[in-house]
C-alpha positions as CSV (number, residue, x, y, z in Angstrom):
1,X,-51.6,-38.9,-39.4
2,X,-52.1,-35.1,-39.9
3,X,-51.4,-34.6,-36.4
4,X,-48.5,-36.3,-35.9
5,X,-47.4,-34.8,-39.5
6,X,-48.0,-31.2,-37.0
7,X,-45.3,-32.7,-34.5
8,X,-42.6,-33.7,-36.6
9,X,-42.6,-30.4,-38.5
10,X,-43.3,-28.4,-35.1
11,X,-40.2,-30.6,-33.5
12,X,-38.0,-29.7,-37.0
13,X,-38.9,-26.6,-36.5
14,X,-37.6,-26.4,-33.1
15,X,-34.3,-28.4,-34.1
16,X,-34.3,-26.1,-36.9
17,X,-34.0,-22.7,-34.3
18,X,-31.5,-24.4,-31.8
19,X,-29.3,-25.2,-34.7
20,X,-29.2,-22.2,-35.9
21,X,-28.8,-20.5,-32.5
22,X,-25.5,-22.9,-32.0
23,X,-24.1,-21.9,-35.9
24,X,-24.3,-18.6,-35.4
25,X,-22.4,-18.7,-31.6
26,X,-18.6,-18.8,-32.1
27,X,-16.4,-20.5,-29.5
28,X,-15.3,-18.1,-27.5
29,X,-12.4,-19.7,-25.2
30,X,-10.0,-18.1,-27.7
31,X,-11.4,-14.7,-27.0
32,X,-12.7,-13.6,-23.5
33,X,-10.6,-12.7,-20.6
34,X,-11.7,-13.7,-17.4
35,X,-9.5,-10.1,-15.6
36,X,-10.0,-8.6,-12.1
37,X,-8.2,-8.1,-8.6
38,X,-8.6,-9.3,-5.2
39,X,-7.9,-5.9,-3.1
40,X,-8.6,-6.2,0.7
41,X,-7.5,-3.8,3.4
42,X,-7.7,-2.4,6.6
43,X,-7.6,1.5,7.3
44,X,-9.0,4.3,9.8
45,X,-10.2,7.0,7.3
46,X,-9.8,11.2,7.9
47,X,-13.1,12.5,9.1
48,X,-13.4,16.0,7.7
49,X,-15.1,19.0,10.3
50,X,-18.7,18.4,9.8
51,X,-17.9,14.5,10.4
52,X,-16.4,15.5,13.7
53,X,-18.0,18.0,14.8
54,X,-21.6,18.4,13.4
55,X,-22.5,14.2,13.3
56,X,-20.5,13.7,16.6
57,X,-18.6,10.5,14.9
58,X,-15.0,9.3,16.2
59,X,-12.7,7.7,13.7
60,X,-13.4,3.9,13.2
61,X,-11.2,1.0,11.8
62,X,-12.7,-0.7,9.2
63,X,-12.6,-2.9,7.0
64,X,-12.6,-2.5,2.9
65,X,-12.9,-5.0,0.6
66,X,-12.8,-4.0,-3.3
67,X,-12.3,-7.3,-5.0
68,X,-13.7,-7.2,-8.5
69,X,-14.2,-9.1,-11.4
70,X,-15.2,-8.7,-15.3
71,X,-14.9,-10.3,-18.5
72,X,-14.0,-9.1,-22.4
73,X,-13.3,-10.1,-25.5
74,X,-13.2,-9.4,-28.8
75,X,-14.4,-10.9,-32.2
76,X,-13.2,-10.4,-35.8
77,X,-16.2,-10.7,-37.9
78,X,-16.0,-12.3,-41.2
79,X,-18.0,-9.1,-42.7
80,X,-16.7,-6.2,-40.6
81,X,-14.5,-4.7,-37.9
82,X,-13.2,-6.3,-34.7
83,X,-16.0,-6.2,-32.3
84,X,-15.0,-5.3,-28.4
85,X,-16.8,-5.9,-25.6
86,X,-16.8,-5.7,-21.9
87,X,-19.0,-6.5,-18.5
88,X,-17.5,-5.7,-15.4
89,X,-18.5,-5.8,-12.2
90,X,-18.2,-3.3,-9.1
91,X,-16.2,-3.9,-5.5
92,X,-17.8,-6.9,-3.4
93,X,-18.1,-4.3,-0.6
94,X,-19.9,-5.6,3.1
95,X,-22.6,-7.5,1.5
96,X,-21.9,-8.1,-1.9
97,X,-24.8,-5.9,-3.2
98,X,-22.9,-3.4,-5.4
99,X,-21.0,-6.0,-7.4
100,X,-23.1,-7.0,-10.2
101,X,-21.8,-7.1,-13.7
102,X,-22.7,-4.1,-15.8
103,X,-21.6,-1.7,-12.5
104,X,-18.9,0.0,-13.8
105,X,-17.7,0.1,-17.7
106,X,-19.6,-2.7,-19.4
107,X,-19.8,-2.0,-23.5
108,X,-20.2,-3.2,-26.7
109,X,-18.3,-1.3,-29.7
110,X,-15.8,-1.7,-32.9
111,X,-11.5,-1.4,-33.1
112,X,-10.7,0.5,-36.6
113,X,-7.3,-0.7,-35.5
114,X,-5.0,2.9,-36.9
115,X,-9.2,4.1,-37.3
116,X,-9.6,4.2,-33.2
117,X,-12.0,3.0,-31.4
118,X,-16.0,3.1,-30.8
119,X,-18.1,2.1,-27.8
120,X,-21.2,2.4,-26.3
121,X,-22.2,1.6,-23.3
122,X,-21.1,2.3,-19.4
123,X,-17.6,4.0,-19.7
124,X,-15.9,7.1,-18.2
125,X,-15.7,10.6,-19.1
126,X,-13.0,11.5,-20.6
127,X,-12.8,14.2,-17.9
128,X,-12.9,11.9,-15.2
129,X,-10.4,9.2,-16.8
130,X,-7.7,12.1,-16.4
131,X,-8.8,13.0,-12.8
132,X,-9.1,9.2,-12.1
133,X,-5.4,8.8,-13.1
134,X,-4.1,11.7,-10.5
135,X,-6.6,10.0,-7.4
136,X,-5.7,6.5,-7.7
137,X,-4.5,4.6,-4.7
138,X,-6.1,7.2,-2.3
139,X,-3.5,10.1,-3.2
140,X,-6.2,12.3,-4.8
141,X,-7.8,13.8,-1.2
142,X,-8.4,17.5,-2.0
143,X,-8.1,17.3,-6.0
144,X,-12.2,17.3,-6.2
145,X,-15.1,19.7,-7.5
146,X,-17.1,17.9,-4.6
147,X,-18.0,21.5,-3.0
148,X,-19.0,23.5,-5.6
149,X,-22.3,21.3,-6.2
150,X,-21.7,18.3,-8.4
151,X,-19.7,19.5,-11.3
152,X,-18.9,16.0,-13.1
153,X,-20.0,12.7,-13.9
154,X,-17.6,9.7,-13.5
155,X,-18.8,6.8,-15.8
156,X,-22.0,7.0,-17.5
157,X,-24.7,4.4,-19.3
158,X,-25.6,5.2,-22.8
159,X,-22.6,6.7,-23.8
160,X,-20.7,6.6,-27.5
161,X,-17.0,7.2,-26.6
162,X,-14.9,7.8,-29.5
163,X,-10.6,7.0,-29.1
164,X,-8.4,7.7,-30.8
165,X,-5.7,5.6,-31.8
166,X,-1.9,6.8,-31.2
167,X,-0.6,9.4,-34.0
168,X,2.8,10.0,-33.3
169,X,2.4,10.3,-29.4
170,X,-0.8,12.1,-29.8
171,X,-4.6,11.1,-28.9
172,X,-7.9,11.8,-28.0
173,X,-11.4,11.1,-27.0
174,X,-14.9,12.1,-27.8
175,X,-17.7,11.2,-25.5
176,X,-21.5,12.1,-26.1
177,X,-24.4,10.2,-23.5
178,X,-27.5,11.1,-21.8
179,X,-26.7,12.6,-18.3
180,X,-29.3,12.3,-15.7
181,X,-31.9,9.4,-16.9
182,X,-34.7,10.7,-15.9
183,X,-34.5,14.1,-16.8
184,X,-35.5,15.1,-20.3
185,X,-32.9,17.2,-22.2
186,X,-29.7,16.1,-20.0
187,X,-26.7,15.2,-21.3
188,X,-23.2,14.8,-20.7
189,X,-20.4,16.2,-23.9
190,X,-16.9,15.4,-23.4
191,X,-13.5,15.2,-25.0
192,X,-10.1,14.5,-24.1
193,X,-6.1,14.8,-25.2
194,X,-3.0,13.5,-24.7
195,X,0.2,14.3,-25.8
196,X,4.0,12.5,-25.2
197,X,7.0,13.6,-25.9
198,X,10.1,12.1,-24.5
199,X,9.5,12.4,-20.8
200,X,6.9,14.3,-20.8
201,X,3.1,13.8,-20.9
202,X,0.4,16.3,-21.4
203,X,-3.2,15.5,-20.5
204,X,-6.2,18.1,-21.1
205,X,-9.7,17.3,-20.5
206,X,-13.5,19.1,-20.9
207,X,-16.9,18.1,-20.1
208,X,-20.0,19.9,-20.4
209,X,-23.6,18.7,-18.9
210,X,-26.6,20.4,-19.4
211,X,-30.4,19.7,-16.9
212,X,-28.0,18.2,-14.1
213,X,-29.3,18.0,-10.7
214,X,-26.7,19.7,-7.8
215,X,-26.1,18.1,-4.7
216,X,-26.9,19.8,-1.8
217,X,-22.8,20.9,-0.9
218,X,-23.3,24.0,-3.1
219,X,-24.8,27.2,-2.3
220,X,-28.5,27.5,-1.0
221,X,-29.9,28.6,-4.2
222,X,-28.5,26.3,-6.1
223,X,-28.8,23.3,-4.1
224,X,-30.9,20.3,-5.3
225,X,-31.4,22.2,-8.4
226,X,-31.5,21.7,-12.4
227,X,-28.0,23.2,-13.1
228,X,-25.6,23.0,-16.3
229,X,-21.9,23.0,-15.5
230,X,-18.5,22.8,-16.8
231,X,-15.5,21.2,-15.8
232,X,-11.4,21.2,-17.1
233,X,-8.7,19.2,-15.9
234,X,-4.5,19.6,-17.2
235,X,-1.6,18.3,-16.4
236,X,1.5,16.9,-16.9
237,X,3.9,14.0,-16.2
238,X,7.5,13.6,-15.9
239,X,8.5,9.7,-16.3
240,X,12.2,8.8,-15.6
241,X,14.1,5.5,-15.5
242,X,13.5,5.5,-11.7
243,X,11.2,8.5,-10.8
244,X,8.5,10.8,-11.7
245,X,6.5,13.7,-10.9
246,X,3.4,15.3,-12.3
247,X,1.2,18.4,-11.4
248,X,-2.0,18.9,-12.3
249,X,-5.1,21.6,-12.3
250,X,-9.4,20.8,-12.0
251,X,-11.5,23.7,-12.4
252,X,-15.5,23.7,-12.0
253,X,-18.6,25.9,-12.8
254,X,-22.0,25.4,-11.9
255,X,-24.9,28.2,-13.1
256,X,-28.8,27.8,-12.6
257,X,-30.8,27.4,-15.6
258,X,-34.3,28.7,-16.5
259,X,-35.9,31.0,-13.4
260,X,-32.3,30.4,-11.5
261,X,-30.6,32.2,-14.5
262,X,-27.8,34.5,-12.6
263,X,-26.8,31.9,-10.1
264,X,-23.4,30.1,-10.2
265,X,-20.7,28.6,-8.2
266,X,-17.0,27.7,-9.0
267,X,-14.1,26.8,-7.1
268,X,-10.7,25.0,-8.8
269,X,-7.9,22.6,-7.0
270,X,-4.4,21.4,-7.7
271,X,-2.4,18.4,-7.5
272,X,1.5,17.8,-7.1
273,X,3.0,14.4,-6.6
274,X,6.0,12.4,-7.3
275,X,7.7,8.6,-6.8
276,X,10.3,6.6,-6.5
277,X,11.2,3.1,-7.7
278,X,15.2,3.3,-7.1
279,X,14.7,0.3,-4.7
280,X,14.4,-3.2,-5.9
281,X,10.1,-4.1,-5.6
282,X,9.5,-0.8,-4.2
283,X,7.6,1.9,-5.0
284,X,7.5,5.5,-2.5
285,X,4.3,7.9,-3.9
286,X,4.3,11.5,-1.9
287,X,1.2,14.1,-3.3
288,X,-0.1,17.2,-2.0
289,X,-3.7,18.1,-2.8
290,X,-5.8,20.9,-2.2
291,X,-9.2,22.9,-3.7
292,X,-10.3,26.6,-3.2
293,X,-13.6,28.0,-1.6
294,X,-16.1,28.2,-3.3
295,X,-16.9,31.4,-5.3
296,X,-20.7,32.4,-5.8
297,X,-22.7,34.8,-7.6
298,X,-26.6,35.7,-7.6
299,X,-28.3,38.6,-8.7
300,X,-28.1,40.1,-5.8
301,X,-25.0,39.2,-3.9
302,X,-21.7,37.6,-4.9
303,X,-18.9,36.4,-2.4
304,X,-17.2,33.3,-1.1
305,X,-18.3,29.8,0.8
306,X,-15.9,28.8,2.9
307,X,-15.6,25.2,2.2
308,X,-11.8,23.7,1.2
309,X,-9.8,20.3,1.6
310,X,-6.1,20.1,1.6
311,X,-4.2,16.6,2.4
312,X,-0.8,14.9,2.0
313,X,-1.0,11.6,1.3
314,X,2.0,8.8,1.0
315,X,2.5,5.4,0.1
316,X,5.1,2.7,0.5
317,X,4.1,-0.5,-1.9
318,X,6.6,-3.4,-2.1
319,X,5.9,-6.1,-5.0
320,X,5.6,-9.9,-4.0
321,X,5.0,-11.1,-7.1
322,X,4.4,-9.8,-10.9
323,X,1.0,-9.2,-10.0
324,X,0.6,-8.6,-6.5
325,X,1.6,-5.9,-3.8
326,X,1.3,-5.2,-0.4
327,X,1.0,-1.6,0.7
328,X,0.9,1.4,3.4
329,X,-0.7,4.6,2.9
330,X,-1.2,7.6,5.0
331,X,-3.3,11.1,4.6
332,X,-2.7,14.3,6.6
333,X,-5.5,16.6,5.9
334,X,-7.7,19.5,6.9
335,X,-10.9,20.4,6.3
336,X,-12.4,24.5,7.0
337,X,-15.7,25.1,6.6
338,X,-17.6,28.7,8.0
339,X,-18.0,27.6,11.2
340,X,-14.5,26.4,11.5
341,X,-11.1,23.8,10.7
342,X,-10.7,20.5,11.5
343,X,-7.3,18.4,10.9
344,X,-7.2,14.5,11.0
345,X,-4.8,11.9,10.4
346,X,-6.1,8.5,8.2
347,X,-3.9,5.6,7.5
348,X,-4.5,2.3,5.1
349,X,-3.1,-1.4,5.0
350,X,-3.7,-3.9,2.5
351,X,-2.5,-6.4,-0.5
352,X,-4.3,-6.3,-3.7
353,X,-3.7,-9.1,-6.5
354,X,-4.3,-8.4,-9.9
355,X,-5.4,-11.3,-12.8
């Protein structure tokens, strides 16, 4: 009798948990998005000089496939502020490996509706959300920091990320998360503003990371190092009924830290593009792009790496449906280096659909 008196009240108590589990867990058909694209294409990339002429390697035509998929919702609780959330996954790729949920912004966070928003989780920079803007659709080639050593991060894990909502045409962001995981002491400070009025929109952004490693595309001393850096991107936009243009600036700064006090590298790049939609379904893009050498500074010397990128790209896109294009893209660029220059010529085919 006693035993079976243990069951019963061992199986209530496991009823008891399931139940409990199921009230708390709100449908949630009414509030997640499945969202994503389906973006495949052909293309011959540029090869810049040390491709060519260092690694011996001949342009290829490959193959790209960058169809993702996430899913978000949101929540009103009974007892506090909308809750937002997000998983999303990265670009299948060759093999699929890379396209796990949680591999690019996947977060948890509150909407304060007129209050903003905040997050935390995987999300961009607020630095790089500007840059990302001015890159997209492969028109950003020579707009990078990539040659002074690693200036910036992209999206990062354990990040709060503060946004504003919109006052009057004006917004910003916060953003405060560790840097490099394993390293103790680094993280990544950045903030964001934007500004419309009429045609016109004005974007700054700033980022500051402290105990970040440098890649090894920076000077010697430098390279593979514990750095801090800075990074600032501006620009503006200029939306008409039918065309646009915008122009924007990156600037980057790497300096040692600790017995590499004294060392630095910074070099800075621009970006001018405009487009067209006069034509029914179309849209035209033309951009130039370029960055600078890169200039040094030890305690002993100071001068200039020779190390730059400039490119125009240009895209003809034609709308099949609400949410799906087809599209052609070409890049003219030219990479210098010390040891010398080489020009190439990419090109890109492909249809993307968006749900």
């Amino acid at each position: 009798m006693d035993k079976m008196f243990k069951r019963t009240l061992i199986g209530a108590a496991v009823a008891s948990v399931a139940f409990s589990g199921s009230a708390l867990a709100k449908p949630a058909t009414d509030t997640v998005d499945l969202y994503g694209q389906v973006a495949i294409s052909i293309a011959q990339n540029v090869l810049s000089y040390k491709d060519k002429e260092v690694d011996k390697k001949e342009q290829t035509i490959g193959m790209d496939n960058e169809s993702r998929m996430g899913i978000r919702g949101s929540v009103d609780f009974e007892r506090g502020p909308k809750f937002i959330w997000q998983l999303e996954g990265g670009d299948v790729g060759d093999d699929g490996s890379g396209s796990g949920l949680g591999v690019r912004d996947t977060y948890g966070g509150f909407d304060f509706a007129e209050g903003g928003t905040l997050k935390f989780g995987r999300q961009l920079t607020p630095l790089f959300e500007i840059v990302d803007g001015y890159t997209g659709q492969s028109s950003g080639t020579g707009f990078t920091m990539g040659n002074t050593g690693n200036v910036n991060y992209e999206r990062q894990p354990n990040m709060f990320r503060y946004d504003s909502a919109d006052l009057s045409g004006f917004s910003f962001d916060l953003a405060l998360g560790r840097g490099d995981e394993g390293t103790k002491g680094s993280n990544v400070y950045g903030l964001g503003a934007q500004y419309r009025i009429g045609v016109a929109t004005f974007k700054v952004g700033y980022e500051y990371n402290n105990e970040k490693k440098a890649n090894d595309k920076t000077i010697p001393s430098l390279a593979g190092k514990t750095i801090k850096s800075n990074a600032l991107v501006a620009g503006v936009n200029l939306d008409f009924d039918n065309f646009g243009a915008h122009l924007a600036y990156l600037a980057g700064e790497i300096e040692g830290q600790k017995d590499l006090s004294g060392h630095s590298a910074e070099a800075d790049a621009i970006k001018v593009g405009a487009y067209f939609t006069g034509v029914e379904n179309w849209t035209f893009n033309l951009n130039y792009g370029a960055n600078s050498d890169v200039d040094f500074e030890t305690p002993t010397a100071s001068g200039k790496v020779i190390n730059n990128t400039s490119a125009w790209t240009g895209q003809a896109m034609y709308s099949i449906d609400p949410a799906a294009v087809v599209y052609a893209r070409v890049v003219a660029a030219k990479n210098e280096v010390a040891a010398g220059s080489h020009s190439d010529f990419g090109w890109r085919l492909g249809v993307e659909y968006y749900f």
